[in-house]
C-alpha positions in Angstrom: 0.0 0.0 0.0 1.1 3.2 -0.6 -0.3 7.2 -1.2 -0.5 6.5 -5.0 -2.8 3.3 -4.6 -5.3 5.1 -2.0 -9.1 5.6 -3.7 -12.3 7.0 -2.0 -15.0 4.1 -1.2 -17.2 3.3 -4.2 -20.3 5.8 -4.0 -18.9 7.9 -1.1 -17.8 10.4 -4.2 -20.3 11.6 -6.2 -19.3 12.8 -9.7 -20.2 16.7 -10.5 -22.6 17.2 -13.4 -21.1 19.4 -15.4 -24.2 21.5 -17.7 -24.1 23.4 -20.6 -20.6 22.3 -21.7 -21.9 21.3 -25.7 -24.3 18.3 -27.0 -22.3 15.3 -26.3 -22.4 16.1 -22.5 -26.0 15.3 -22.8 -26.1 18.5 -20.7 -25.8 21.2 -23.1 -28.4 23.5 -25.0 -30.9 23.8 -22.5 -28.3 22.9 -19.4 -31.2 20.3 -18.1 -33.5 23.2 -17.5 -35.8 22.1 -19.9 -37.8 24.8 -22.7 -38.9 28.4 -22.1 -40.9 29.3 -18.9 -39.4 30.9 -15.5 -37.7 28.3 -14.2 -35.0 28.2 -17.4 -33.8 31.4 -16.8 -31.2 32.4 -14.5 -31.8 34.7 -11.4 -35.8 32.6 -10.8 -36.4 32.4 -7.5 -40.6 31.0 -6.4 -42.3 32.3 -4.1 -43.2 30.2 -0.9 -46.7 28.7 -2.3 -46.4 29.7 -5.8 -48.0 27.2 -8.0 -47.3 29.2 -11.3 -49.6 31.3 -11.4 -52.8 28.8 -10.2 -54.3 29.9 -7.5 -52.5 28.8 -4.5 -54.2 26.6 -2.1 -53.7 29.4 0.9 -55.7 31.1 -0.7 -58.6 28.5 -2.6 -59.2 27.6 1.0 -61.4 29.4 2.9 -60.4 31.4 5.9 -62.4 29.7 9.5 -62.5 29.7 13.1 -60.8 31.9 15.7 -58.1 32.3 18.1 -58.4 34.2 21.2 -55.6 36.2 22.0 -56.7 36.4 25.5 -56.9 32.7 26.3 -54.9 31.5 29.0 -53.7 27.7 28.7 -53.0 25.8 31.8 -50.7 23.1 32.2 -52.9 19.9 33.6 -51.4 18.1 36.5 -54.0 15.2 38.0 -54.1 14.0 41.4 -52.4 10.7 40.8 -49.5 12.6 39.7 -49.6 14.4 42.7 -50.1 11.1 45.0 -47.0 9.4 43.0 -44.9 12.3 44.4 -45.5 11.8 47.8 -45.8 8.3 48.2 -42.4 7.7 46.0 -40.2 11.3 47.0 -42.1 12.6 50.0 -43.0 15.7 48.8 -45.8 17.6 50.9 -45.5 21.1 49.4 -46.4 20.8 45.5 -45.8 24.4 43.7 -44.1 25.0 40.5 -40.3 25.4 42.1 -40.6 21.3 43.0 -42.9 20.6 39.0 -40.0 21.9 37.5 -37.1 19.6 39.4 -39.1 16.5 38.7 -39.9 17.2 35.4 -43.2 17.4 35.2 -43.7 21.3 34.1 -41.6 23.6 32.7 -40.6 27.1 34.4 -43.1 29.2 32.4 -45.8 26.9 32.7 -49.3 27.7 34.3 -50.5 24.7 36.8 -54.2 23.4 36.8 -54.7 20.5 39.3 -57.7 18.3 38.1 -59.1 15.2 40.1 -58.4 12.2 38.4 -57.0 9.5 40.6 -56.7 9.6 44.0 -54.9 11.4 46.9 -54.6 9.7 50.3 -52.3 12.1 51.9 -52.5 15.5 53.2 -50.7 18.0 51.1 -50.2 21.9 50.4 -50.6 23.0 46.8 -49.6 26.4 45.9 -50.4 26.4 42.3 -52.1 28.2 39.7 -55.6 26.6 39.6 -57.4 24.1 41.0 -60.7 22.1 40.3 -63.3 22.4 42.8 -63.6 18.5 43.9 -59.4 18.8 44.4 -60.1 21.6 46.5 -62.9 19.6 48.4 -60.5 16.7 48.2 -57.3 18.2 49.5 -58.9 20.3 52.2 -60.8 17.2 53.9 -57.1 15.4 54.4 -56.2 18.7 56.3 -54.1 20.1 53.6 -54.6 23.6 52.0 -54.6 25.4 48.6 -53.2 28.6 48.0 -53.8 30.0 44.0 -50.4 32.4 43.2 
């Protein structure tokens, strides 16, 4: 073996096509851009959604619905969640500090609690929002809910 013998892997180099260099290139005349028409010449450049000159499907379709640019979206956290905290880590005081470091919300997240599963024991929420059976729930096992 030596420097003069050394070749690329076959197919790891991928020959250049080389256009408009005469007709027995295969690639000259037209430089494989086809007849005529916008996208021949040099300089084209589409629009996003053009369709050449058909009406673009933005705007065929009608326009629908609405989005309200007051609504407030609420990251939903259950009670079983809440119950697999303290029965595995111990956790008594849920807010959105303790969400965070166990990976359950993000920083800029809102917090709903909601009721499914169960809670057995008692434990302070300081969250966002709360359902009104957690509320009823968390309050009758002598915890307390504070909305921040």
């Amino acid at each position: 073996m030596n420097l003069s013998s050394l070749r690329p892997n076959t197919g790891s180099v991928k020959v250049r096509k080389r256009v408009g260099r005469g007709a027995g290139s295969g690639l000259g005349g037209t430089s494989a851009r086809g007849h005529k028409g916008a996208k021949s010449r040099s300089g084209y450049k589409s629009k996003k959604g053009f369709e050449g000159g058909q009406m673009p499907l933005q705007r065929r379709v009608p326009k629908f619905g609405f989005k309200n640019p007051n609504r407030v979206e609420y990251q939903a956290i259950n009670l079983d969640t809440i119950e697999s905290l303290v029965a595995n880590k111990g956790i008594t005081e849920i807010n959105l500090k303790v969400l965070v470091e166990c990976g359950i919300a993000s920083k800029n997240d809102l917090i709903k609690v909601l009721g499914r599963g169960e809670l057995k024991s008692k434990v302070n929420l300081s969250v966002n929002a709360v359902s009104a059976s957690v509320q009823e729930i968390v309050e009758k096992l002598g915890g307390s809910v504070v909305l921040v």
